[in-house]
C-alpha positions as a Markdown table, in Angstrom:
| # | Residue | x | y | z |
|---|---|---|---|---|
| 1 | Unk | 5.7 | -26.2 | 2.8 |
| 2 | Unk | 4.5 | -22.7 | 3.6 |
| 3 | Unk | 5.2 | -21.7 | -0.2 |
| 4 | Unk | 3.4 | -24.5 | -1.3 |
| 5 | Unk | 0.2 | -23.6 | 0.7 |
| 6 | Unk | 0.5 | -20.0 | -0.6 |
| 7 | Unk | 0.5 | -21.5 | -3.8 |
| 8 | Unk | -2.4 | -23.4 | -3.5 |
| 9 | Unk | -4.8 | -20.8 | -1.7 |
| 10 | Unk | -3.7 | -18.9 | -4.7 |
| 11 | Unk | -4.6 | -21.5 | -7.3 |
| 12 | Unk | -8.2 | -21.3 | -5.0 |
| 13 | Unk | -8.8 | -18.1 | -5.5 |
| 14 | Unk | -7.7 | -17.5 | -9.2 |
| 15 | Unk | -9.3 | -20.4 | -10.3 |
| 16 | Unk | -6.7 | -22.1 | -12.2 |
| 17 | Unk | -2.7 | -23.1 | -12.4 |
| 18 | Unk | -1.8 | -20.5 | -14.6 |
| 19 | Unk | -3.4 | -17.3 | -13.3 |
| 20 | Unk | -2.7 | -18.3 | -10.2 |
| 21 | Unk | 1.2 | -18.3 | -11.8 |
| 22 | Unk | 0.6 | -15.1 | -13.0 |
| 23 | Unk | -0.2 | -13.9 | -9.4 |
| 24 | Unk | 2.8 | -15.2 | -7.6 |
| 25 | Unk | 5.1 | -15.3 | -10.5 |
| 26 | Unk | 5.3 | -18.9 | -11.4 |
| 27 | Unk | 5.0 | -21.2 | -14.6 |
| 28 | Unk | 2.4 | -23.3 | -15.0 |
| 29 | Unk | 4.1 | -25.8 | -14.9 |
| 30 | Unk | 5.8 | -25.1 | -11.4 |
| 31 | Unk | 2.1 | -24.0 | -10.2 |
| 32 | Unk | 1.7 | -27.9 | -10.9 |
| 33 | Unk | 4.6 | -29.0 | -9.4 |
| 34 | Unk | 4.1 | -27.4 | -6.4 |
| 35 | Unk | 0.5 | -28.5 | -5.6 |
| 36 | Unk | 1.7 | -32.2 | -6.4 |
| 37 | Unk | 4.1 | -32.1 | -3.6 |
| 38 | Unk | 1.2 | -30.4 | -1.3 |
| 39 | Unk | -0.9 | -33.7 | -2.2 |
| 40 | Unk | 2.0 | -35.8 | -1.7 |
| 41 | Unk | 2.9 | -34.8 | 1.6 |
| 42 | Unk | -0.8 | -34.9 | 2.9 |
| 43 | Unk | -1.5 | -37.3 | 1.0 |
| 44 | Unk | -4.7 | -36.4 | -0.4 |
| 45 | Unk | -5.7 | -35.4 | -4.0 |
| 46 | Unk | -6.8 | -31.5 | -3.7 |
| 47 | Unk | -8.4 | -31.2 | -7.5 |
| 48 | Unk | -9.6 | -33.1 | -9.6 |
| 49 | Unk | -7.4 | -33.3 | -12.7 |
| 50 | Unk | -8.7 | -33.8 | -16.7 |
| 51 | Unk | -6.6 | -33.6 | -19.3 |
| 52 | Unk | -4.8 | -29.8 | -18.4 |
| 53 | Unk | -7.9 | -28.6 | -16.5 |
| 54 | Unk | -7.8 | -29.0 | -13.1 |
| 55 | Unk | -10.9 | -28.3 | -10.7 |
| 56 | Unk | -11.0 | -28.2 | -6.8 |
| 57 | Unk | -12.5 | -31.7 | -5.1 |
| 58 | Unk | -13.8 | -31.3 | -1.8 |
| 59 | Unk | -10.9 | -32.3 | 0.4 |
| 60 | Unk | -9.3 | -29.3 | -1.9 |
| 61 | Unk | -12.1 | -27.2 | -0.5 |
| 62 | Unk | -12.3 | -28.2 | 3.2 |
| 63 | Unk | -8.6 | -28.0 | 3.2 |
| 64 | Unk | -8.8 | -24.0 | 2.0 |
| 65 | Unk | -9.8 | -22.4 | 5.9 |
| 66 | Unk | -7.1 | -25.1 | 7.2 |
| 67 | Unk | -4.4 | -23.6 | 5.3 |
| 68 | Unk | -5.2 | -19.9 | 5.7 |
| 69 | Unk | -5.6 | -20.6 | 9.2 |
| 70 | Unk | -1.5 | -22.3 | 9.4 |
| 71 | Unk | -0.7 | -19.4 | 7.1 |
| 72 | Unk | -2.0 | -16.4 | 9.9 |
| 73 | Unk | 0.0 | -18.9 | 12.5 |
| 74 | Unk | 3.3 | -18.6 | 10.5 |
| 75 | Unk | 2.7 | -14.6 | 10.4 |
| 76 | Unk | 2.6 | -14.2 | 14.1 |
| 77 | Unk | 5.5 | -16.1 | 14.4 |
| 78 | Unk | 7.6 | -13.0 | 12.7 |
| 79 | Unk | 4.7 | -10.4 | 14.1 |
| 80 | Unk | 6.1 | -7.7 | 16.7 |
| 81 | Unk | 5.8 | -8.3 | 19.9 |
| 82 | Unk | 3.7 | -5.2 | 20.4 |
| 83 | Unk | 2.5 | -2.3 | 18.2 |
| 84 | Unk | 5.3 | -0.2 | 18.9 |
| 85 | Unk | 7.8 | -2.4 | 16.8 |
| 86 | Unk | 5.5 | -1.3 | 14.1 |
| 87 | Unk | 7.1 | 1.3 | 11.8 |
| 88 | Unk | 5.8 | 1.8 | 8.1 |
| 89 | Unk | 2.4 | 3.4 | 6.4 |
| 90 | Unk | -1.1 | 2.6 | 5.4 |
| 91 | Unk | -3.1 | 4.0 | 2.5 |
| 92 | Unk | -6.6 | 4.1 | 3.5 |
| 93 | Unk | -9.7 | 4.9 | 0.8 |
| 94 | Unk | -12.7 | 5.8 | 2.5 |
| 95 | Unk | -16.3 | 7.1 | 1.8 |
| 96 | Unk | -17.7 | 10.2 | 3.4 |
| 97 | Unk | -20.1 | 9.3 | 6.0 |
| 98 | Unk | -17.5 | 6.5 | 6.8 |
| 99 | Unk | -14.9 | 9.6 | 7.3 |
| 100 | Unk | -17.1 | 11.4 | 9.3 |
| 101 | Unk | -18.2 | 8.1 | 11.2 |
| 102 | Unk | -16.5 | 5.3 | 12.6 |
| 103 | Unk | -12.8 | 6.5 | 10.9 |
| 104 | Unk | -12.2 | 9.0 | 13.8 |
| 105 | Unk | -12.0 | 6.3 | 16.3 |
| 106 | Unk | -10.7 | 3.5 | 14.5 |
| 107 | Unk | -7.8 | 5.7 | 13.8 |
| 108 | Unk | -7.2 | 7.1 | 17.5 |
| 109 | Unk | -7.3 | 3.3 | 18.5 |
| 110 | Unk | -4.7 | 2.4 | 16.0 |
| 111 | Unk | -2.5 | 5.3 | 16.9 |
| 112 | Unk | -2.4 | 4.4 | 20.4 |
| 113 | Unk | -2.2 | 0.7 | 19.5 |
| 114 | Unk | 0.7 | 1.1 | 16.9 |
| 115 | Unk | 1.8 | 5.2 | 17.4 |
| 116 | Unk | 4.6 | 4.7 | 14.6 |
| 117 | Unk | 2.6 | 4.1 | 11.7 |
| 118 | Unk | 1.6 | 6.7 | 9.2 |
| 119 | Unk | -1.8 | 7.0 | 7.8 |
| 120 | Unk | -2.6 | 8.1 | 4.5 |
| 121 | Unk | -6.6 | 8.8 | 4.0 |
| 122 | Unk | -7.8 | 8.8 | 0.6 |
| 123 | Unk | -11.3 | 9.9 | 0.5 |
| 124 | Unk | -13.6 | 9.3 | -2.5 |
| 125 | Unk | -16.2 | 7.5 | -4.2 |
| 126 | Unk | -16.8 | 3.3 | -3.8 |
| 127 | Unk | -16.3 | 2.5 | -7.4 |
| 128 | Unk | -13.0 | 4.6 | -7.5 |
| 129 | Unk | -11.7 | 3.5 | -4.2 |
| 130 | Unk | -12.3 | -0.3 | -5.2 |
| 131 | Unk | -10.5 | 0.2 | -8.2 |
| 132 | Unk | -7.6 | 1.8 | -6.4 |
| 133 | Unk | -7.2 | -1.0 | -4.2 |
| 134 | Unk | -7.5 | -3.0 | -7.4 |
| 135 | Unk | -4.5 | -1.4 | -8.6 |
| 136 | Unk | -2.8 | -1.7 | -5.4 |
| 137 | Unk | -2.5 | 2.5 | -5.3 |
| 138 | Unk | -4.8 | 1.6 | -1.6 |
| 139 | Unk | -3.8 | -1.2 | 1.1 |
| 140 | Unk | -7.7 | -1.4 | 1.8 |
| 141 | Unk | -11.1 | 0.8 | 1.6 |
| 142 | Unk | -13.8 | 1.1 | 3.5 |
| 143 | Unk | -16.7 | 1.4 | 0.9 |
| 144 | Unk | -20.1 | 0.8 | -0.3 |
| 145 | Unk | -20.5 | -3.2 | -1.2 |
| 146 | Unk | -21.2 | -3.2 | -4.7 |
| 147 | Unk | -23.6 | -4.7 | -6.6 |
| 148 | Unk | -21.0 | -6.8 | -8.6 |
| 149 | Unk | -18.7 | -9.7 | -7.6 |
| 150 | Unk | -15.0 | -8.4 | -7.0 |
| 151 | Unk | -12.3 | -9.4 | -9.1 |
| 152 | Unk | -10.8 | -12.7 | -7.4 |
| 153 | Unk | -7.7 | -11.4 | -5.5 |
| 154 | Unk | -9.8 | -9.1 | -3.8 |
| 155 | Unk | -11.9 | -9.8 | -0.3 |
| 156 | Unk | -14.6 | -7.9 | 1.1 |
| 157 | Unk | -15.6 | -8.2 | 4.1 |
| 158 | Unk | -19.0 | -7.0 | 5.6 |
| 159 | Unk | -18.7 | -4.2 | 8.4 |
| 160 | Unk | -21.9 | -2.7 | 8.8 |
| 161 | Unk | -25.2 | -3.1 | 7.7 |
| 162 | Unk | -27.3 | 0.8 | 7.3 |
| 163 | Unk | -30.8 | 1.5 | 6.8 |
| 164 | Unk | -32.5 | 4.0 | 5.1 |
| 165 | Unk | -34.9 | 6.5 | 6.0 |
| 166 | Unk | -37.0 | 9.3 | 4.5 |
| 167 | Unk | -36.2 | 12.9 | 5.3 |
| 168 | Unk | -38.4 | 15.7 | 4.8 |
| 169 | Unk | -38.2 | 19.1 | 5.9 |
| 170 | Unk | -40.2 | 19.5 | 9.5 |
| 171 | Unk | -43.4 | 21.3 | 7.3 |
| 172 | Unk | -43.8 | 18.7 | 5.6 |
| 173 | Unk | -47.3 | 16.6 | 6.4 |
| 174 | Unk | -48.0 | 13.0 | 6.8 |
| 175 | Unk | -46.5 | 10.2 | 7.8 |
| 176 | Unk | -47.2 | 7.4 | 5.2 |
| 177 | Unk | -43.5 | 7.8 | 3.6 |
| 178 | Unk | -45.0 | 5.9 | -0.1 |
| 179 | Unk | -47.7 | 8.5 | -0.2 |
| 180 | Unk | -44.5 | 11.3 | 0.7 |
| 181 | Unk | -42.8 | 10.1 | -1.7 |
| 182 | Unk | -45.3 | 10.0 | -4.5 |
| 183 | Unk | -46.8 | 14.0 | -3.7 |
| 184 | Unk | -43.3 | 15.5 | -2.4 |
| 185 | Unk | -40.6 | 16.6 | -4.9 |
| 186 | Unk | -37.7 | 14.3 | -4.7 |
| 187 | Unk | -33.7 | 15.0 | -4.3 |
| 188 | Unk | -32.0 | 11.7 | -5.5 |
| 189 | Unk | -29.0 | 10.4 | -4.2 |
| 190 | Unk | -27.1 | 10.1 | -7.3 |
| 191 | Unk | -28.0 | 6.7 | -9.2 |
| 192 | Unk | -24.3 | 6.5 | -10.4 |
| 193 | Unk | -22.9 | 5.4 | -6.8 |
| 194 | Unk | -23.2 | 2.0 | -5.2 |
| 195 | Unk | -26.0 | 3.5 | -2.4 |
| 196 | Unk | -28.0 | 5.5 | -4.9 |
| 197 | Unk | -28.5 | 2.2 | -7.1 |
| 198 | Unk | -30.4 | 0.4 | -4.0 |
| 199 | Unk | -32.6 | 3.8 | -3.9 |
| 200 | Unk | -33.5 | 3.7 | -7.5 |
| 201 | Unk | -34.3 | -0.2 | -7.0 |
| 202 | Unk | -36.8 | 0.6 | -4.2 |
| 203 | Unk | -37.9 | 2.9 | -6.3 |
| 204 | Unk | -38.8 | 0.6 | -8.8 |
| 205 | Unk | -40.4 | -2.3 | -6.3 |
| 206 | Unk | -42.3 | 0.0 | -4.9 |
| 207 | Unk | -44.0 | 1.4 | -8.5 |
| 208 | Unk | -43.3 | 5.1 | -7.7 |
| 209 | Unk | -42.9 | 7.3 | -10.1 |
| 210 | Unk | -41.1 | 10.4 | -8.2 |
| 211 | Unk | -41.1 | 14.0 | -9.4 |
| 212 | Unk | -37.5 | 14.7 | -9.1 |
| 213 | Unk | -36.4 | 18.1 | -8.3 |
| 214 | Unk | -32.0 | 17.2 | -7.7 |
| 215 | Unk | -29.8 | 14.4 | -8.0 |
| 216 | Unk | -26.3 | 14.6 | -6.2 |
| 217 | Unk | -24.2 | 12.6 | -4.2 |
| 218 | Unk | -23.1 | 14.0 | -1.3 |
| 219 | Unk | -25.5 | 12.6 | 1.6 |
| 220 | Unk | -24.5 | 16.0 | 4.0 |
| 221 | Unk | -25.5 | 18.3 | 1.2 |
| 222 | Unk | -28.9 | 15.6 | 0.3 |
| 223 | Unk | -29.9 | 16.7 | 4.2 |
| 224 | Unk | -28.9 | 20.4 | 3.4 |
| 225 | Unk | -31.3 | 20.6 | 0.6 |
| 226 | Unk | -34.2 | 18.5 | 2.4 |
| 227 | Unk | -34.4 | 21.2 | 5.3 |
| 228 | Unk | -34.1 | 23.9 | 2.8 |
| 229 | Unk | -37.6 | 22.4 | 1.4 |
| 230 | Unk | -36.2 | 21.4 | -1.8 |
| 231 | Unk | -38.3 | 18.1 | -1.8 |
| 232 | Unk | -37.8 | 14.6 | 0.7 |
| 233 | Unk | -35.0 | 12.2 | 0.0 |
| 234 | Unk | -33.8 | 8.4 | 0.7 |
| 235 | Unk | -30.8 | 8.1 | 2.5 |
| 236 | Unk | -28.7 | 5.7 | 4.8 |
| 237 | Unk | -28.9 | 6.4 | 8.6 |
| 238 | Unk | -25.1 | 7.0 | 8.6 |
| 239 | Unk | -22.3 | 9.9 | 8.7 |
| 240 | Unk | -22.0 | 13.3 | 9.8 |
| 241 | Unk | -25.8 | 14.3 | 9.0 |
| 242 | Unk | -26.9 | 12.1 | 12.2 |
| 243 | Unk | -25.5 | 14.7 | 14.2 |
| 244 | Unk | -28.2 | 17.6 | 12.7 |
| 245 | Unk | -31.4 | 14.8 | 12.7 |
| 246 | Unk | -33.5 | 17.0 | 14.7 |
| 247 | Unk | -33.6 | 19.8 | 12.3 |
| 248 | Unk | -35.5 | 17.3 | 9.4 |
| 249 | Unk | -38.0 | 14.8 | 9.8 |
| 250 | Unk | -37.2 | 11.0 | 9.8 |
| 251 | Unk | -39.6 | 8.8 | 9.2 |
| 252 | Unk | -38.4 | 4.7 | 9.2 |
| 253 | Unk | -39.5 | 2.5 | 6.1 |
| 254 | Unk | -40.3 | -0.1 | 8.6 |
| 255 | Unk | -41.4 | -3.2 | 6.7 |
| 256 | Unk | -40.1 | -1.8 | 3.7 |
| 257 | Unk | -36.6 | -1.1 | 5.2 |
| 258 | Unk | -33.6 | -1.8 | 2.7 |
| 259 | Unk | -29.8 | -1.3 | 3.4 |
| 260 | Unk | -26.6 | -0.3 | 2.1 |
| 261 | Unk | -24.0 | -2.8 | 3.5 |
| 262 | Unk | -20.6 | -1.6 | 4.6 |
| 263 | Unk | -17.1 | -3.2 | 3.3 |
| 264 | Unk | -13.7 | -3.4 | 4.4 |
| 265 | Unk | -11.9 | -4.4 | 1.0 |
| 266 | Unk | -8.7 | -5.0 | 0.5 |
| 267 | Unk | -6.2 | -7.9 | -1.5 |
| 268 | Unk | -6.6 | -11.1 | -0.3 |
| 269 | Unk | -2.7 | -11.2 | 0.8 |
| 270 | Unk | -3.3 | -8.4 | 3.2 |
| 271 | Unk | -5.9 | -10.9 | 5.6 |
| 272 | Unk | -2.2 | -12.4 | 6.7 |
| 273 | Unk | -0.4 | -8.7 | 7.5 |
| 274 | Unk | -0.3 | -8.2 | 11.6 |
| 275 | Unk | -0.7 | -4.2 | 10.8 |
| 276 | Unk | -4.3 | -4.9 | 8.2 |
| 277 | Unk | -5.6 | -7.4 | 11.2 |
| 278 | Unk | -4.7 | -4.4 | 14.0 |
| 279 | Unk | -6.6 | -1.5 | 11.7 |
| 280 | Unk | -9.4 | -4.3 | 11.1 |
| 281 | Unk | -10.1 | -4.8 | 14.5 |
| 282 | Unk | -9.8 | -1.1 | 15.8 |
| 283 | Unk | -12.1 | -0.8 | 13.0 |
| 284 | Unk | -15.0 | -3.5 | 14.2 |
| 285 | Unk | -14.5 | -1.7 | 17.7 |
| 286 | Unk | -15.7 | 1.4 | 16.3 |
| 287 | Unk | -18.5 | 0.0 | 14.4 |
């Protein structure tokens, strides 16, 4: 019954009988067969059937958390006793400021939780690591959410939520950061990248027209080029920069606060791995 339940998380997610037997490598057909015998043996109709269409009732949906959760209880079954019996590798995608943030300790907490396993850091930007991970060239990422609903096999789940400030070099007056922002030259954090495109939105809510003097993406060389005097920017509270605060001014948006949310993605067959679950949590520890 375990392949059955597989199968029909998998119909879930794809949406219907044959992509979901393009997924695990099924016919149609067999995709059928094998969620019949799921609602013969609970006896309960999970979708709702017309003609070859088939759509998800809501036993089908209450039924979904039910048989992910029996699914995670038939992994630890076969799980290793401990993380020593784990032996093997992880390729991990991650953004800068998550590199030079919470990846330190997540990864001296996984080393000392399971020493045998090799890690492989990729770094780069969100929209290339996502589509790595897509490809399945990356067992997870740890990225900017973007702005655009993931392809179905994937799952994203929220880490961290960061705000943004306005820096300015320390001879900078005033502290009204709209009126900063209008009179101050401006160094953009690239509109390209996931972050940059909530920047350019606030931007646009707030009706300010900027007088911009650089555009890159690299929030370590944005600060770089704030205390230099090369105009103010909008950036996450987040990353190696932190470190070097007291050498710009940061002034909080306050009411006007937005944030970049943080994402651990990954497929949505890695939730049920005993070595994703170990890095996830070493991960929410550092957080």
């Amino acid at each position: 019954m375990i392949r059955e339940l597989k199968t029909f998380i998998c119909v879930a997610q794809r949406g219907t009988f044959a992509a979901a037997g393009q997924q695990v490598g099924l016919t149609q057909s067999a995709v059928s067969a094998q969620i019949k015998s799921l609602e013969q043996t609970l006896g309960v109709r999970l979708f709702d059937r017309t003609g070859r269409a088939a759509t998800i009732n809501a036993a089908g949906q209450r039924a979904i958390p039910l048989a992910e959760e029996i699914l995670r209880l038939f992994e630890r079954m076969g799980a290793a006793d401990s993380g020593n019996d784990f032996h093997g590798s992880l390729r991990i995608g991650a953004i800068g400021t998550v590199q030079t943030g919470i990846l330190p300790q997540a990864l001296v907490a996984l080393r000392k939780q399971a020493p045998f396993i090799e890690t492989h850091l990729v770094p780069g930007v969100s929209l290339n690591l996502l589509s790595q991970v897509d490809a399945g060239d990356l067992d997870l990422a740890i990225m900017i959410k973007p702005p655009f609903a993931l392809p179905k096999d994937l799952h994203a789940e929220v880490i961290a939520r960061e705000a943004f400030v306005l820096i300015a070099a320390k001879n900078v007056p005033g502290d009204d950061p709209l009126a900063i922002l209008s009179q101050q030259p401006f160094v953009r954090y690239d509109r390209g990248s996931f972050g940059g495109r909530l920047v350019t939105q606030f931007l646009k809510e707030q009706k300010l027209h900027v007088r911009q003097a650089l555009e890159l993406d690299e929030l370590d060389a944005i600060v770089k080029m704030v205390r230099s005097g090369l105009g103010v920017s909008l950036v996450p509270k987040a990353g190696l920069w932190l470190e070097h605060s007291a050498d710009v001014r940061v002034l909080e948006l306050h009411e006007l606060t937005f944030f970049r949310e943080i994402v651990l993605v990954s497929k949505y067959r890695q939730k049920h791995s005993a070595l994703f679950n170990i890095f996830r949590s070493c991960v929410l520890k550092a957080v």
